[in-house]
mmJSON file of the N, C-alpha and C atoms, coordinates in Angstrom:
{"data_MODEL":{"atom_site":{
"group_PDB":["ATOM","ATOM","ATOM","ATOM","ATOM","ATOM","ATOM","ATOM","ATOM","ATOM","ATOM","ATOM","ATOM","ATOM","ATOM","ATOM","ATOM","ATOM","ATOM","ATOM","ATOM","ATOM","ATOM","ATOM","ATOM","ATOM","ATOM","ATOM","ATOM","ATOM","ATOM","ATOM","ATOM","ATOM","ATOM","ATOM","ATOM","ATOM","ATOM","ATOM","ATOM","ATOM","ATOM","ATOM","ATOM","ATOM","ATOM","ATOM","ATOM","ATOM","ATOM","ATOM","ATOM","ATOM","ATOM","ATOM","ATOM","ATOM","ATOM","ATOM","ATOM","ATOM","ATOM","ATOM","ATOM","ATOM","ATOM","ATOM","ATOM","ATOM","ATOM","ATOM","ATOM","ATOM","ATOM","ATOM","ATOM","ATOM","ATOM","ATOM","ATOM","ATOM","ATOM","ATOM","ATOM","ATOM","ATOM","ATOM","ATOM","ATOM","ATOM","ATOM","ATOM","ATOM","ATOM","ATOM","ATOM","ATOM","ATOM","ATOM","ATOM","ATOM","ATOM","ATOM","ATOM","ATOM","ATOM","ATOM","ATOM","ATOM","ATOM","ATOM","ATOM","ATOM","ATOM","ATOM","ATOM","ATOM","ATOM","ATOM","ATOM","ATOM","ATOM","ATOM","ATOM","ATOM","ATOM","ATOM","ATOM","ATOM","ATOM","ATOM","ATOM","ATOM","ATOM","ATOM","ATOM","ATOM","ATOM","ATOM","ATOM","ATOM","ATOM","ATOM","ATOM","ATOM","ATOM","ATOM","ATOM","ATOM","ATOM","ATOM","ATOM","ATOM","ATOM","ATOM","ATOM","ATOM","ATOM","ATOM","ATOM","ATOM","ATOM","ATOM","ATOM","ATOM","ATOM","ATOM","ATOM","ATOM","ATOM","ATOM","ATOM","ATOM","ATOM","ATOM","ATOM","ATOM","ATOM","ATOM","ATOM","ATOM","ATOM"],
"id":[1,2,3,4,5,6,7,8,9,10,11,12,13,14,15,16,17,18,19,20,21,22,23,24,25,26,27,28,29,30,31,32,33,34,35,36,37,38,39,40,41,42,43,44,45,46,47,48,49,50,51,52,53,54,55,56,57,58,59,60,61,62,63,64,65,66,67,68,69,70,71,72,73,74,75,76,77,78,79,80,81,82,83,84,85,86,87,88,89,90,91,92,93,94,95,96,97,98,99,100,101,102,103,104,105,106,107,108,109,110,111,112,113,114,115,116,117,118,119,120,121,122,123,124,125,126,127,128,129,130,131,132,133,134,135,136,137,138,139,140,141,142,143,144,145,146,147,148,149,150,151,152,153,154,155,156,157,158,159,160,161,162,163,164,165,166,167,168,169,170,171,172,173,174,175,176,177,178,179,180,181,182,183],
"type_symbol":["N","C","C","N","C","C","N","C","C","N","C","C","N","C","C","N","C","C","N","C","C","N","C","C","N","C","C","N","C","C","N","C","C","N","C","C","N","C","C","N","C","C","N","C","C","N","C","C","N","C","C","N","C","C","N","C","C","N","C","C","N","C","C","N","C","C","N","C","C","N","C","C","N","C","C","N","C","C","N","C","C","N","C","C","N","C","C","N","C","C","N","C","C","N","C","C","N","C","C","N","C","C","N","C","C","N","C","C","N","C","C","N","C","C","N","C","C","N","C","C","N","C","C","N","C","C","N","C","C","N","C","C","N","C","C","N","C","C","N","C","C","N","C","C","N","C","C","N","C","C","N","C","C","N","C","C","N","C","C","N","C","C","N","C","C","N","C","C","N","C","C","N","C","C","N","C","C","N","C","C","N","C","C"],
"label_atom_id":["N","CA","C","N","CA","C","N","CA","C","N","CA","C","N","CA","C","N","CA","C","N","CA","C","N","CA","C","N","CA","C","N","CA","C","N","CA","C","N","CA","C","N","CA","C","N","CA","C","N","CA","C","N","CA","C","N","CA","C","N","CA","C","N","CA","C","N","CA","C","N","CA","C","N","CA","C","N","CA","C","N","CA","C","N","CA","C","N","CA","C","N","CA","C","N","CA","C","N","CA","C","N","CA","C","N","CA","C","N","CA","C","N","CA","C","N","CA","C","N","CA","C","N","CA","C","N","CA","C","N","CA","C","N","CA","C","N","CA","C","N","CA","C","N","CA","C","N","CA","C","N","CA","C","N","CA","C","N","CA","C","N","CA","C","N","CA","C","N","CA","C","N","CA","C","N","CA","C","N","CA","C","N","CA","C","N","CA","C","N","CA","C","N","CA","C","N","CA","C","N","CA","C","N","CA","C","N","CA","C","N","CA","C"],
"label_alt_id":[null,null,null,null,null,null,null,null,null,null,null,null,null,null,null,null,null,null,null,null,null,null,null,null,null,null,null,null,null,null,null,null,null,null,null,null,null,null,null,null,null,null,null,null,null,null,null,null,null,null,null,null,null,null,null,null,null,null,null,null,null,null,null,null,null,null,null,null,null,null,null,null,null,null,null,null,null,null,null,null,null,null,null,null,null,null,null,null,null,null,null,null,null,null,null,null,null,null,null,null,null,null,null,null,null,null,null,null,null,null,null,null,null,null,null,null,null,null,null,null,null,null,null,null,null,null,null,null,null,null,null,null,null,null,null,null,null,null,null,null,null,null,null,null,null,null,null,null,null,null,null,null,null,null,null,null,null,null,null,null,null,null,null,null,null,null,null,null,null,null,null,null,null,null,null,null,null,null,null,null,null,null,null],
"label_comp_id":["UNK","UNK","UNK","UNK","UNK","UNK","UNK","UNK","UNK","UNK","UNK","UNK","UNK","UNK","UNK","UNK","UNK","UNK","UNK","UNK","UNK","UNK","UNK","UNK","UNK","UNK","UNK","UNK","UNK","UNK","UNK","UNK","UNK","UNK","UNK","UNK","UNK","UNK","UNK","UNK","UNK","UNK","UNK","UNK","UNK","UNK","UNK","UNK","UNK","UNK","UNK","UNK","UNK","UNK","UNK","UNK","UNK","UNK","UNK","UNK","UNK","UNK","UNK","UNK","UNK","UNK","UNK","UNK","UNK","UNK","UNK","UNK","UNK","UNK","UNK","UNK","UNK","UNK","UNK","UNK","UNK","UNK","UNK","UNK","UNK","UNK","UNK","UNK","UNK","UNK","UNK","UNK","UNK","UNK","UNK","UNK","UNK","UNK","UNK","UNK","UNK","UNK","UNK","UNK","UNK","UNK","UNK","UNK","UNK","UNK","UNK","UNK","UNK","UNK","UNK","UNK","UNK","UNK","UNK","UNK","UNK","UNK","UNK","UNK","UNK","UNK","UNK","UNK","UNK","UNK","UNK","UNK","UNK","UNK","UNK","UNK","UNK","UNK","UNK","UNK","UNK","UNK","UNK","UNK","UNK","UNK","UNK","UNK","UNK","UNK","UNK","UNK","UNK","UNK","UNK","UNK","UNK","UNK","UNK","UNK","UNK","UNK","UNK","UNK","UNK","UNK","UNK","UNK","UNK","UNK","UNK","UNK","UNK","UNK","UNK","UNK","UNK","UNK","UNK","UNK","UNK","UNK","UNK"],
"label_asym_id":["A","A","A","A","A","A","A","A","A","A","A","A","A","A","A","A","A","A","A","A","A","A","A","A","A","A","A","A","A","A","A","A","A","A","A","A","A","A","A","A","A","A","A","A","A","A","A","A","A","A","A","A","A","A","A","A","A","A","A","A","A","A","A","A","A","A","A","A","A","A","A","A","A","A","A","A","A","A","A","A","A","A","A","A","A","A","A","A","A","A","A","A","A","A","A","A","A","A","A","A","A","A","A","A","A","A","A","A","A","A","A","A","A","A","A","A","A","A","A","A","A","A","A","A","A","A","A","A","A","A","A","A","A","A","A","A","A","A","A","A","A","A","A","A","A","A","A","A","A","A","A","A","A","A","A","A","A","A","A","A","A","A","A","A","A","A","A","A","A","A","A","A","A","A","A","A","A","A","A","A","A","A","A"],
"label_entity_id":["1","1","1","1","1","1","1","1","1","1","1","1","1","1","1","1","1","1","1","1","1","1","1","1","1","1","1","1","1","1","1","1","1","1","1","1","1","1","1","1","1","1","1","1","1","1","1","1","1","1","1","1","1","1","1","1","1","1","1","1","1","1","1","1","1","1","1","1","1","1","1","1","1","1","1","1","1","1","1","1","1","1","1","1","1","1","1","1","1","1","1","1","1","1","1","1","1","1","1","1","1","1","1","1","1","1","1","1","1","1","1","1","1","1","1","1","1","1","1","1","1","1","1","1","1","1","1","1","1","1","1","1","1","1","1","1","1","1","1","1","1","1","1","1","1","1","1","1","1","1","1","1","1","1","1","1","1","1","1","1","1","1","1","1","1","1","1","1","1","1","1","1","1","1","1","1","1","1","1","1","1","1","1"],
"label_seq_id":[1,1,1,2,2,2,3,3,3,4,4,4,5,5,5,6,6,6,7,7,7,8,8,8,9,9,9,10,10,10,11,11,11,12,12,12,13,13,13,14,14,14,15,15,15,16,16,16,17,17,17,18,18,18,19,19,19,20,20,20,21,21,21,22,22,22,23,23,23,24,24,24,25,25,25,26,26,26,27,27,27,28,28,28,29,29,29,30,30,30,31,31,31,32,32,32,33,33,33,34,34,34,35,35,35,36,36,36,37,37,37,38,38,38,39,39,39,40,40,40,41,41,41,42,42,42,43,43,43,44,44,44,45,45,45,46,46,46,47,47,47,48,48,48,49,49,49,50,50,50,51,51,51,52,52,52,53,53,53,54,54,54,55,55,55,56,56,56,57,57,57,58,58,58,59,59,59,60,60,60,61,61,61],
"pdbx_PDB_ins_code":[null,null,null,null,null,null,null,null,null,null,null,null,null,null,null,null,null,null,null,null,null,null,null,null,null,null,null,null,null,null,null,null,null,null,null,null,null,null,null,null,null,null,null,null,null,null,null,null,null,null,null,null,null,null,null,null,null,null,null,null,null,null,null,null,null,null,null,null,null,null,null,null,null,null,null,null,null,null,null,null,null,null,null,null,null,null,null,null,null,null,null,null,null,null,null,null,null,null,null,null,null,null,null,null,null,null,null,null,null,null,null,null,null,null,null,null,null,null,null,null,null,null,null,null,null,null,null,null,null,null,null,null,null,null,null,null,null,null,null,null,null,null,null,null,null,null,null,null,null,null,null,null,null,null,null,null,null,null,null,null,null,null,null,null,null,null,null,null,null,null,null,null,null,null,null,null,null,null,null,null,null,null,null],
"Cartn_x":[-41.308,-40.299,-40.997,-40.775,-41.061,-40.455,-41.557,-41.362,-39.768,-39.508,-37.503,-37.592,-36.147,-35.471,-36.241,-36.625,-37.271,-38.769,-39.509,-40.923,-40.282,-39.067,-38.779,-38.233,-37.572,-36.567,-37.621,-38.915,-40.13,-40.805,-40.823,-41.461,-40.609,-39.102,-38.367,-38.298,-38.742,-38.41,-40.218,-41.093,-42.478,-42.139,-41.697,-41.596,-41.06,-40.088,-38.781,-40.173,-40.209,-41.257,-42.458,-43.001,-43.935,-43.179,-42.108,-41.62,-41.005,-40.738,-39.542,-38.134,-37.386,-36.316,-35.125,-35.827,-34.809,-35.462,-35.143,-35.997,-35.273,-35.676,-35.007,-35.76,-34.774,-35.181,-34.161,-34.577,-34.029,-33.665,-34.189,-34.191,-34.12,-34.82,-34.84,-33.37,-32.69,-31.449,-30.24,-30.811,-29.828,-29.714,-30.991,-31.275,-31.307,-30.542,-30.599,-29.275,-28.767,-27.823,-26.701,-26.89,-25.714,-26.041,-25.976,-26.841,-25.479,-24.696,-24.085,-24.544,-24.833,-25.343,-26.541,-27.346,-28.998,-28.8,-27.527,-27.765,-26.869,-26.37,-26.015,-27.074,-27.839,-29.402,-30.226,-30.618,-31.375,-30.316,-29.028,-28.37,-28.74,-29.08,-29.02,-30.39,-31.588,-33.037,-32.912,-32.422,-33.065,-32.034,-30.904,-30.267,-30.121,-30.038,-30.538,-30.909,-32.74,-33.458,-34.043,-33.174,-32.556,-33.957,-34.204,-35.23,-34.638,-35.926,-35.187,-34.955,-35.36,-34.361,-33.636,-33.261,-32.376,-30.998,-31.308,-30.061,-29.831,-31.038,-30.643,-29.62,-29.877,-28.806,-27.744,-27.066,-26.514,-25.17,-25.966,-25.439,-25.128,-25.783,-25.347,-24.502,-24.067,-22.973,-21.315],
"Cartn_y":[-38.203,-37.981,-37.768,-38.481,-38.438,-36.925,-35.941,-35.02,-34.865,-35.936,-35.724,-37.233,-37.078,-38.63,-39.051,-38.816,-39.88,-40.848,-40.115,-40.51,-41.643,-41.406,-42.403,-43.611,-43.319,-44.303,-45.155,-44.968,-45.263,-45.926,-45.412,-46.468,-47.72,-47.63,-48.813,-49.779,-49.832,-49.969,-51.334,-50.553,-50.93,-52.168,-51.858,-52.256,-53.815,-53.82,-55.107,-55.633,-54.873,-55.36,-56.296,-55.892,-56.751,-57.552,-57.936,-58.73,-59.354,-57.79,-57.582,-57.701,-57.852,-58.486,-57.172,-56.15,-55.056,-53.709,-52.233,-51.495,-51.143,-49.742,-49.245,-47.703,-46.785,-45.439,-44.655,-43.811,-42.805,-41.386,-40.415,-38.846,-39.289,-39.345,-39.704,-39.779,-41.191,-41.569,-40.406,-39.507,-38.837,-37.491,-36.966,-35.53,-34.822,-35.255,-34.414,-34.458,-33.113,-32.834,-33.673,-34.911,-35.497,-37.2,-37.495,-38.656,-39.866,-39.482,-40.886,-41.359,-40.204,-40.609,-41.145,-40.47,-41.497,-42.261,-43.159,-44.146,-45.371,-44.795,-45.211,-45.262,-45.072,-45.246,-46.143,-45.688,-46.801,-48.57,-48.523,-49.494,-50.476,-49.242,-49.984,-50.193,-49.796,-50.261,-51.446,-51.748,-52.46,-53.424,-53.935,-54.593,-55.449,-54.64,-54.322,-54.349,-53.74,-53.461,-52.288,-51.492,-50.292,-49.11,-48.894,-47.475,-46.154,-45.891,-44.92,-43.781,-43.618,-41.79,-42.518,-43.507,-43.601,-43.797,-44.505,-44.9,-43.493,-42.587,-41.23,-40.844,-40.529,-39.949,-40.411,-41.711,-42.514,-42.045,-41.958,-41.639,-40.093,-39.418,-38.168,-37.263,-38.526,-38.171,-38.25],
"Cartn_z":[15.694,16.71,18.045,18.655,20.355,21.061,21.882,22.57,23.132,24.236,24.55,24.899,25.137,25.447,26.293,27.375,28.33,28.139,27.259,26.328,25.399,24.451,23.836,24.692,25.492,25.936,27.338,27.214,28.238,27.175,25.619,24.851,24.399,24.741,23.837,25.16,26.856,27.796,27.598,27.091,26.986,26.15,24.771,23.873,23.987,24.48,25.288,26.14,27.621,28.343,27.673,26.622,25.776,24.769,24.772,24.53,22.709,22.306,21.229,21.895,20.75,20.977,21.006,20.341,20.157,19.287,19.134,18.662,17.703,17.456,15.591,16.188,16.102,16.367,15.479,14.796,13.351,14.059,14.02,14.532,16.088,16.358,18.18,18.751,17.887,18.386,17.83,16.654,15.594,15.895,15.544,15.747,17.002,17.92,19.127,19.666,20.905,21.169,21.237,21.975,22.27,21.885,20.914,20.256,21.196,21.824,21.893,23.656,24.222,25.332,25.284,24.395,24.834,23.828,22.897,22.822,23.915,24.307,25.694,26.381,27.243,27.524,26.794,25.972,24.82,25.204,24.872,25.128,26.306,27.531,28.592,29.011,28.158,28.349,27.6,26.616,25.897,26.455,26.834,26.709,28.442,29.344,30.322,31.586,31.06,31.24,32.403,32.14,33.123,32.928,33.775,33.741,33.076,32.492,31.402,31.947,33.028,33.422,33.999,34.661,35.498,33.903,33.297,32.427,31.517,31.405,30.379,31.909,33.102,34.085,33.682,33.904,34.239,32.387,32.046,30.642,30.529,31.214,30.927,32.166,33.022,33.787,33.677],
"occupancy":[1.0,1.0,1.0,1.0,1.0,1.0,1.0,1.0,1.0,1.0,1.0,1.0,1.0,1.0,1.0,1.0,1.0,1.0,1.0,1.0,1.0,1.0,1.0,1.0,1.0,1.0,1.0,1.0,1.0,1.0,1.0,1.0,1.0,1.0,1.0,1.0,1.0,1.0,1.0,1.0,1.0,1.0,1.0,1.0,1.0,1.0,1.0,1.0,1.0,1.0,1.0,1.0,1.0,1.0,1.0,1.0,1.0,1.0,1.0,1.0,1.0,1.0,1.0,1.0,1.0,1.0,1.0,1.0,1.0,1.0,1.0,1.0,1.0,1.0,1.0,1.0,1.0,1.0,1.0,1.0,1.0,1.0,1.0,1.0,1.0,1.0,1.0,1.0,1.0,1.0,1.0,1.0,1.0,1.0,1.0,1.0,1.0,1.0,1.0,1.0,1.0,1.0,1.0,1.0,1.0,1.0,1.0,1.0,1.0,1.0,1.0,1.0,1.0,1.0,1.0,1.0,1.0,1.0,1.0,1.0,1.0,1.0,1.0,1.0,1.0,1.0,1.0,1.0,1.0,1.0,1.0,1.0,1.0,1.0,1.0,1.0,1.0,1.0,1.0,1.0,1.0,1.0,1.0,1.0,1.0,1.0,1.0,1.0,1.0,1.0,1.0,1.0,1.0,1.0,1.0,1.0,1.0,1.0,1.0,1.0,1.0,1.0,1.0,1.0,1.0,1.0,1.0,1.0,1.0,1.0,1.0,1.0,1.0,1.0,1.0,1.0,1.0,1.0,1.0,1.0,1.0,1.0,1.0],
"B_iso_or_equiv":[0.0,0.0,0.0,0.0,0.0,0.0,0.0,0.0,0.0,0.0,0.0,0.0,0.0,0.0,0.0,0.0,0.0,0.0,0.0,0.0,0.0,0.0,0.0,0.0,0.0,0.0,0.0,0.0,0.0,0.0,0.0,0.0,0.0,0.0,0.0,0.0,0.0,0.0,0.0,0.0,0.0,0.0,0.0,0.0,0.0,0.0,0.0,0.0,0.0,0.0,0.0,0.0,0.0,0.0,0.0,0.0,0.0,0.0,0.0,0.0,0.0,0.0,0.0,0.0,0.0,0.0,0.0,0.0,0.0,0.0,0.0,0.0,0.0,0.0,0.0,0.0,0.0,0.0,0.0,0.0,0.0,0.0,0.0,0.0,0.0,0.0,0.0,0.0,0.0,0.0,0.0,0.0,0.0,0.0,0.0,0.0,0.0,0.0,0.0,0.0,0.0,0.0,0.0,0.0,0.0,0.0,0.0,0.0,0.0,0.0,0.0,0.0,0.0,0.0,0.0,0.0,0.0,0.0,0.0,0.0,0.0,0.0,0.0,0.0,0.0,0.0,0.0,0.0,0.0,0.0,0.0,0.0,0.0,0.0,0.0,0.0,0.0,0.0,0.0,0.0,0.0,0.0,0.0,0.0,0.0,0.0,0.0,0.0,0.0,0.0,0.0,0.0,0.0,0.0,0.0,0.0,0.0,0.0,0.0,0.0,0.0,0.0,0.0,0.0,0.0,0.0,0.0,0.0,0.0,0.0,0.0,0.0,0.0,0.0,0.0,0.0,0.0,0.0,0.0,0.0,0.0,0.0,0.0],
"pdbx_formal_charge":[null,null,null,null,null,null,null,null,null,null,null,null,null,null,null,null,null,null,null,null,null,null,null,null,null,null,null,null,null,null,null,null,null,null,null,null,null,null,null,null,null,null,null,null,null,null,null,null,null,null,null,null,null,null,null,null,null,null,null,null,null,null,null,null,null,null,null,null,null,null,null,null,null,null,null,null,null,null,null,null,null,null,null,null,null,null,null,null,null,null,null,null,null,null,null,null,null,null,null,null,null,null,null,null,null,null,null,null,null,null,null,null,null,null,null,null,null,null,null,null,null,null,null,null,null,null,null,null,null,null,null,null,null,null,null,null,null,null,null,null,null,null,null,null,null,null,null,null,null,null,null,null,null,null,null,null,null,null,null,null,null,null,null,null,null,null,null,null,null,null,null,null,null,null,null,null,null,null,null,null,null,null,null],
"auth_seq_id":[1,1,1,2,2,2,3,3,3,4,4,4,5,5,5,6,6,6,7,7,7,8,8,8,9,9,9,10,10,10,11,11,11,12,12,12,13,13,13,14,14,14,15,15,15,16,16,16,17,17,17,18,18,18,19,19,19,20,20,20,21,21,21,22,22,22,23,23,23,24,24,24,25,25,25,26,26,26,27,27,27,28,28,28,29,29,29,30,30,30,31,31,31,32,32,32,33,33,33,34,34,34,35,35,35,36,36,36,37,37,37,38,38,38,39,39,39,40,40,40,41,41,41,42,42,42,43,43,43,44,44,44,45,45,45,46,46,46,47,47,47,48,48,48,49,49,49,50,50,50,51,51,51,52,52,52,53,53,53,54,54,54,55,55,55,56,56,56,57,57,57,58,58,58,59,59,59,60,60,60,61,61,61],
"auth_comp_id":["UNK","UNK","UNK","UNK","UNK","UNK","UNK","UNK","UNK","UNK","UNK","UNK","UNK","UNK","UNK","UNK","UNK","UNK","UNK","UNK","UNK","UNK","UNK","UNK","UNK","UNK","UNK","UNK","UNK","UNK","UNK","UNK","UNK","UNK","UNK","UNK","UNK","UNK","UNK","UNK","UNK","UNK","UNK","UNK","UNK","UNK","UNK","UNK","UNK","UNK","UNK","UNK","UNK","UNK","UNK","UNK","UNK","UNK","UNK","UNK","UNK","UNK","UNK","UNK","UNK","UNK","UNK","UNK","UNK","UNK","UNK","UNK","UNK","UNK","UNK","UNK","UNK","UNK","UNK","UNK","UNK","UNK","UNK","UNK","UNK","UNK","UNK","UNK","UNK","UNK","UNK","UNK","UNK","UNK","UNK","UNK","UNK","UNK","UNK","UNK","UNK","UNK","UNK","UNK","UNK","UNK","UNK","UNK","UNK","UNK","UNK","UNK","UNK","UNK","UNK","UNK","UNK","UNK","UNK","UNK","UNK","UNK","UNK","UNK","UNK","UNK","UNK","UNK","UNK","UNK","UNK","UNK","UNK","UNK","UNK","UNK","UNK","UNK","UNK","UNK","UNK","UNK","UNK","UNK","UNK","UNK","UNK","UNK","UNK","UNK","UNK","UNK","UNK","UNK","UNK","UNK","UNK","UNK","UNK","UNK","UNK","UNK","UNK","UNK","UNK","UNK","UNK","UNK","UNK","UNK","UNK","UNK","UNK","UNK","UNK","UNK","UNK","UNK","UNK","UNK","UNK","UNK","UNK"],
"auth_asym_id":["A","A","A","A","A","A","A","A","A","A","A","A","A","A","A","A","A","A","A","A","A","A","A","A","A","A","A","A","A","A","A","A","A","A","A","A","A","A","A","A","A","A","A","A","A","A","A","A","A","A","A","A","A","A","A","A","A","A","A","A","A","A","A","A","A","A","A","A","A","A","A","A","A","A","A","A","A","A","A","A","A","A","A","A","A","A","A","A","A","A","A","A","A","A","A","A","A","A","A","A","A","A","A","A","A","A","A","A","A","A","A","A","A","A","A","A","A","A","A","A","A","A","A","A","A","A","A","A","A","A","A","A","A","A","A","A","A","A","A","A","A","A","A","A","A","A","A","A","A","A","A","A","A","A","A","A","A","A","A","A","A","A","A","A","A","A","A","A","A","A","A","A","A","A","A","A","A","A","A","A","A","A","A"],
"auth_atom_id":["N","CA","C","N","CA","C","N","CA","C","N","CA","C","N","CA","C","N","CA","C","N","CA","C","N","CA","C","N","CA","C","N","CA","C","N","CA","C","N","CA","C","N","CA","C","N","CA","C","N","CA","C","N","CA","C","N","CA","C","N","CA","C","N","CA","C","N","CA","C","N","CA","C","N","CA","C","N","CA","C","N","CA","C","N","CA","C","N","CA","C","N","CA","C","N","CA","C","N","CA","C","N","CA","C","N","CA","C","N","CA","C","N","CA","C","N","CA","C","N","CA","C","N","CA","C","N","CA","C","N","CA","C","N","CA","C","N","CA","C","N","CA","C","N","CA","C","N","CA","C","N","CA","C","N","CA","C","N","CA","C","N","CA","C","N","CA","C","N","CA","C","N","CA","C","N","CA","C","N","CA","C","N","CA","C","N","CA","C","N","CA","C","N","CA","C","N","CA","C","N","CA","C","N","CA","C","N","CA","C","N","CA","C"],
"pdbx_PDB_model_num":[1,1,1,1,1,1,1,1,1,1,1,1,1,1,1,1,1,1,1,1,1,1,1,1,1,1,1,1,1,1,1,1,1,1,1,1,1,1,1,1,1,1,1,1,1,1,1,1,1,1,1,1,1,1,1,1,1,1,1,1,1,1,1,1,1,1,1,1,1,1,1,1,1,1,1,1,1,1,1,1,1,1,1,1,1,1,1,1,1,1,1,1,1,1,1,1,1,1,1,1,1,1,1,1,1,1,1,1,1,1,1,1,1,1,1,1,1,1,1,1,1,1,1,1,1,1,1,1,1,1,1,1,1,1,1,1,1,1,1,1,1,1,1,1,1,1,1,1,1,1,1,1,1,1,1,1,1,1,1,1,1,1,1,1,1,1,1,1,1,1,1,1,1,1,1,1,1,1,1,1,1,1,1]
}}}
Protein backbone atom coordinates (compact mmCIF):
# COMPACT_ATOMS: atom_id res chain seq x y z
CA UNK A 1 0.00 0.00 0.00
CA UNK A 2 1.31 3.35 -1.06
CA UNK A 3 1.90 6.08 1.92
CA UNK A 4 -1.61 8.44 0.72
CA UNK A 5 -3.45 9.09 -2.37
CA UNK A 6 -1.22 11.40 -4.04
CA UNK A 7 2.10 8.81 -4.16
CA UNK A 8 -0.37 6.35 -5.67
CA UNK A 9 -2.22 8.38 -7.99
CA UNK A 10 1.66 9.92 -9.21
CA UNK A 11 2.48 6.22 -9.74
CA UNK A 12 -0.70 5.26 -11.99
CA UNK A 13 -0.05 8.89 -13.82
CA UNK A 14 3.86 7.34 -14.47
CA UNK A 15 2.53 4.20 -15.26
CA UNK A 16 0.00 5.47 -18.42
CA UNK A 17 2.91 8.04 -19.11
CA UNK A 18 5.19 4.90 -19.92
CA UNK A 19 2.74 3.67 -21.74
CA UNK A 20 0.17 0.97 -20.11
CA UNK A 21 -3.05 1.03 -21.08
CA UNK A 22 -4.70 1.07 -17.62
CA UNK A 23 -3.80 0.09 -13.80
CA UNK A 24 -5.26 -2.35 -11.09
CA UNK A 25 -5.02 -0.93 -7.47
CA UNK A 26 -6.65 -3.22 -4.40
CA UNK A 27 -6.36 -1.38 -0.70
CA UNK A 28 -5.15 1.92 -2.17
CA UNK A 29 -8.45 2.28 -4.17
CA UNK A 30 -10.51 0.29 -1.05
CA UNK A 31 -9.09 0.83 2.23
CA UNK A 32 -9.27 4.41 2.70
CA UNK A 33 -11.72 7.09 3.79
CA UNK A 34 -13.61 7.99 0.89
CA UNK A 35 -12.76 5.29 -1.82
CA UNK A 36 -15.21 6.89 -4.40
CA UNK A 37 -13.45 10.10 -4.69
CA UNK A 38 -9.90 8.92 -5.33
CA UNK A 39 -11.39 6.66 -7.63
CA UNK A 40 -12.68 9.52 -9.26
CA UNK A 41 -9.05 10.80 -9.48
CA UNK A 42 -7.49 7.60 -10.46
CA UNK A 43 -10.38 7.85 -13.28
CA UNK A 44 -9.21 11.04 -14.34
CA UNK A 45 -5.28 10.16 -14.42
CA UNK A 46 -5.59 7.38 -16.15
CA UNK A 47 -8.21 8.19 -18.50
CA UNK A 48 -7.40 11.71 -18.86
CA UNK A 49 -4.38 12.34 -18.06
CA UNK A 50 -5.03 14.87 -15.31
CA UNK A 51 -2.33 15.59 -12.55
CA UNK A 52 -2.75 13.78 -9.62
CA UNK A 53 -3.30 16.43 -6.93
CA UNK A 54 -4.93 18.42 -9.16
CA UNK A 55 -7.67 15.53 -9.98
CA UNK A 56 -7.44 14.12 -5.99
CA UNK A 57 -8.72 18.22 -5.46
CA UNK A 58 -10.93 18.25 -8.09
CA UNK A 59 -12.54 15.06 -6.64
CA UNK A 60 -12.63 15.98 -3.28
CA UNK A 61 -14.55 19.11 -3.88
Amino acid sequence: RMPNQVDSLQLAKQIIDDGARGVVFGRNAIQIDNPQQYQEALSAVVKKGADPQEALNQANS
